[in-house]
Every structure is written in structure tokens, then in C-alpha cells.
N, C-alpha and C positions, 0 to 999 in steps of 0.2 A: 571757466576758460580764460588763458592768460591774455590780456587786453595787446594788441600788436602795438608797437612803438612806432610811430611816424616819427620819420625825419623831416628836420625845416626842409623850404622847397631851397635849392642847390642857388646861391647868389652869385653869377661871376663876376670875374675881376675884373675890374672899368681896365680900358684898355690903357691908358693914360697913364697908369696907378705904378710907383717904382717897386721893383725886388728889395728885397733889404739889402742886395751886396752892390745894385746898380751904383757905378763909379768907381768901384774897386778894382784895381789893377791888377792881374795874376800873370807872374812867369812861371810856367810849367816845365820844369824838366825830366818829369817822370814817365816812365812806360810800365809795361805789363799791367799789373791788377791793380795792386793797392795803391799808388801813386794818383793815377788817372782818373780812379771813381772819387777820391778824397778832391781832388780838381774839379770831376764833375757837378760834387755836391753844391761846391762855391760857384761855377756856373748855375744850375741851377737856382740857386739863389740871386742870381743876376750879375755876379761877377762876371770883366772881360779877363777870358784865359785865353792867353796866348802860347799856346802849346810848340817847345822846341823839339825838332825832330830830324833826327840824321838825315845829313843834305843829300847822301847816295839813294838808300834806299828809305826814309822813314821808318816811323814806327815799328818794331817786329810783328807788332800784333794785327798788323796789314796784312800779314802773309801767312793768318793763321785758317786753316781751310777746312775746321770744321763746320762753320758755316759763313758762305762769302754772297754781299751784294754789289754788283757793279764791278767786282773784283777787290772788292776788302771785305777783311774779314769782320766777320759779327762780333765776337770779343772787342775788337778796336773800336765799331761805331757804336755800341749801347755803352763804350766807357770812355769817350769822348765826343760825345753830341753837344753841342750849344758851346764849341771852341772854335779858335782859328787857330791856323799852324804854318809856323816857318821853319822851314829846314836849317840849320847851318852847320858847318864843319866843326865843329868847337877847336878839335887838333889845329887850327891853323889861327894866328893872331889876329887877323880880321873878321874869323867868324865870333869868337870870343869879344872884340870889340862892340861887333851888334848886341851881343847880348846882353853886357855891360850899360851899351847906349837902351836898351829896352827896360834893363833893373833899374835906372836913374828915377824913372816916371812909373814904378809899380808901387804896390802895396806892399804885396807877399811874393814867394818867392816856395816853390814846391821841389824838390826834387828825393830820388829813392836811387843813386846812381850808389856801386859798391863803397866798401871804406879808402879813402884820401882822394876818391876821385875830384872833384869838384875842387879841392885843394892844389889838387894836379895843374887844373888850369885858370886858377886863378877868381874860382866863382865861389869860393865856403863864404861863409858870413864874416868872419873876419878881415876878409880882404873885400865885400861887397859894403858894410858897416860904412867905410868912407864915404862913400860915394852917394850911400842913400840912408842916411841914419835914423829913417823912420820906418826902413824895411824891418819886415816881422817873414820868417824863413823859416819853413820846418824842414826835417831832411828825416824822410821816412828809410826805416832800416832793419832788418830781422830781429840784431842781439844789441840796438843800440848804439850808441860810438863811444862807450866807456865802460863795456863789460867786457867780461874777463872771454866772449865770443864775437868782441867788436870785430876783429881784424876781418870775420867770416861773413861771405853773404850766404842768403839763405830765400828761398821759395816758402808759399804756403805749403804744401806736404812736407817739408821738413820742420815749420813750426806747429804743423799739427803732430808730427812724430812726436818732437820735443814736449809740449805739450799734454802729452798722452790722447789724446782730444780724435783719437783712429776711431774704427771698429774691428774689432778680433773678428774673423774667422774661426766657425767652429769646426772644431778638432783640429788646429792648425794653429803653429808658431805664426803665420801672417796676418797682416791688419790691410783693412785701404783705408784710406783718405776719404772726407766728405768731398764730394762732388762740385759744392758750390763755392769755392775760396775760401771759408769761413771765418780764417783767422787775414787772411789778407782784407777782409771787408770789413772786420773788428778795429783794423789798424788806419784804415780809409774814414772809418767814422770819428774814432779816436782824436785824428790829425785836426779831423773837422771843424770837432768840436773846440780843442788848441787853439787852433786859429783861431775862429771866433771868439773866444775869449779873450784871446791878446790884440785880436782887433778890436775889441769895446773896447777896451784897457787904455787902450791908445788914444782911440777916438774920445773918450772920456778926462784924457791925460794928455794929450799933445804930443806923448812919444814913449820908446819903449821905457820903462824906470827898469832900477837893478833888482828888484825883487821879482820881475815881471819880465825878462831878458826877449828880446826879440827873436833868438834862434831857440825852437822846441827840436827835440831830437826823439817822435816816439819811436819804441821798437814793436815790431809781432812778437818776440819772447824775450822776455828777460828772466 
């Protein structure tokens, strides 16, 4: 008879005791899946994320009503727990100002908005660079920002199309989609992981160096 494995007894964590990201600054500009859980990770690790969110209505994922508590939706709050969030206009020069005034004192810098947005109004890394030159910015995106599918945004079922990564239906030219995000949560860890790396890199170095650039760009397919 196979001898049963005890586990050590369970030790918690002194309440006192820091995250490893506590004091890390994060600007959030991402929504839907992959953006948010890659933010939440860094929260949970004790990062502050301060999540930007359309000043009308907020988040989309607010109003997604497969399943809602209090009147938001469930997608929104298990991929945005342990954030805070301010609204602001970005289309208007004041609400862009805040945000600028928020990028000066962050670390990182998150956003999944389509291709030139962010350059539209004046937040890509190359115009944020100035202002905070120890900012480390990913900018999460289906085909990347320099494939020959940059110009295109894209969902997880479209980069599981791509992919091949469906399941067929038998006797039938049709496929679905895995259920759980799969490749949006690939791209969520992916960014994660990124960051983390370029934040030792830094904290190790003092700043971002040229072989180590402080804006990462993963995509869900390339």
C-alpha cells in the first residue's frame, strides 16, 4: 500500500509581510480580456493599478450580462479586483492631461487599445518617453505593431481561428472556439511575464538600456 503524502501544515502570511510588486505604479488602459487579467496579475502581486475607464459609461465589460452582481458584470469584476479606476474623456485635452499627470509617477504603463490609437492622442511611448523615462509600457495587440496584420484588430476567436487552435465539428466544415479565452489568457501571461522581466532589468539597472527597450509590443498571433 502506497504510503499517503502529507503536506507541511499551511504557514500564513504575516500581515505586515510586502507583495513583491508593492510600490509599483501601474496605468491601465486596457479593457476586455487580455489587457485586464495581465493588469490583474501585477495587482495581485501587490502592484497599484489604476485603471482608466470611459468617463460616459466605463468599462464595456460592465455591461456584459451573462452574469452580473450589484449590476456589473462578472467578466469585469474577476478581471479587475484589487484596482481602482478613474474615468476620463481621453478625446478631450484635459482628460489626456490627467493622464499624462498620472504616467509622470508610474512604473508601467498597460494598454490593448487598436493600431495608432494611443498615438492619436498623444499617449504611445514615444511621446510618454519624455516625461517619464523610466516608464517600461507594453501595448498588448492581436498581430503585433509591425506585421504585415498590424494594421488589424483582432479578438480571441479570431486568433484561435488563426491559429488553428478551434475544434471541428464532426461531419461538418464548422469549428467553435474554446470557451475559456485561451489565447487571450496566453497573451495576458505572456505581457506578465515582459514586464516582470523589464522591471528587474531596471530595478537592477537604473533604467531601461537599448538592448532591453522599455516598450514590449506582445501580440496573440503572429
Amino acid at each position: 500500500m502506497t504510503a499517503r503524502f502529507e503536506l507541511p501544515p499551511h504557514q500564513p502570511r504575516p500581515e505586515t509581510a510586502k507583495l513583491a510588486l508593492s510600490g509599483v505604479r501601474v496605468i491601465d488602459f486596457t479593457h476586455f480580456i487580455a489587457g485586464p487579467v495581465c493588469t490583474l496579475i501585477l495587482a495581485d502581486f501587490g502592484a497599484e493599478v489604476i485603471k482608466i475607464e470611459n468617463a460616459a459609461r466605463g468599462d464595456d465589460m460592465r455591461a456584459m450580462r451573462t452574469f452580473q452582481l450589484a449590476g456589473e458584470g462578472g467578466p469585469f469584476l474577476w478581471a479587475n479586483r484589487n484596482k481602482q479606476s478613474v474615468g476620463l474623456d481621453l478625446s478631450l485635452p484635459e482628460g489626456r492631461e490627467i493622464a499624462r499627470r498620472l504616467i509622470t509617477e508610474a512604473d508601467i504603463v498597460v494598454e490593448n487599445f487598436g493600431p495608432g490609437v494611443m498615438q492619436k492622442r498623444g499617449l504611445d511611448y514615444d511621446s510618454l518617453k519624455p516625461i517619464n523615462p523610466r516608464l517600461i509600457m507594453a501595448s498588448l495587440s492581436a498581430f503585433g505593431r509591425k506585421s504585415p496584420l498590424a494594421h488589424k484588430t483582432g479578438y480571441d476567436m479570431i486568433a484561435q481561428a488563426f491559429s488553428h487552435n478551434r475544434f471541428p465539428l464532426p461531419n461538418s466544415q464548422f469549428s467553435f472556439s474554446q470557451p475559456i479565452a485561451l489565447c487571450n489568457r496566453h497573451l495576458s501571461l505572456g505581457a506578465f511575464i515582459c514586464l516582470s522581466s523589464r522591471f528587474g532589468r531596471r530595478a537592477a539597472h537604473g533604467k531601461n538600456s537599448g538592448c532591453n527597450p522599455g516598450h514590449i509590443k506582445p501580440p496573440v498571433f503572429r
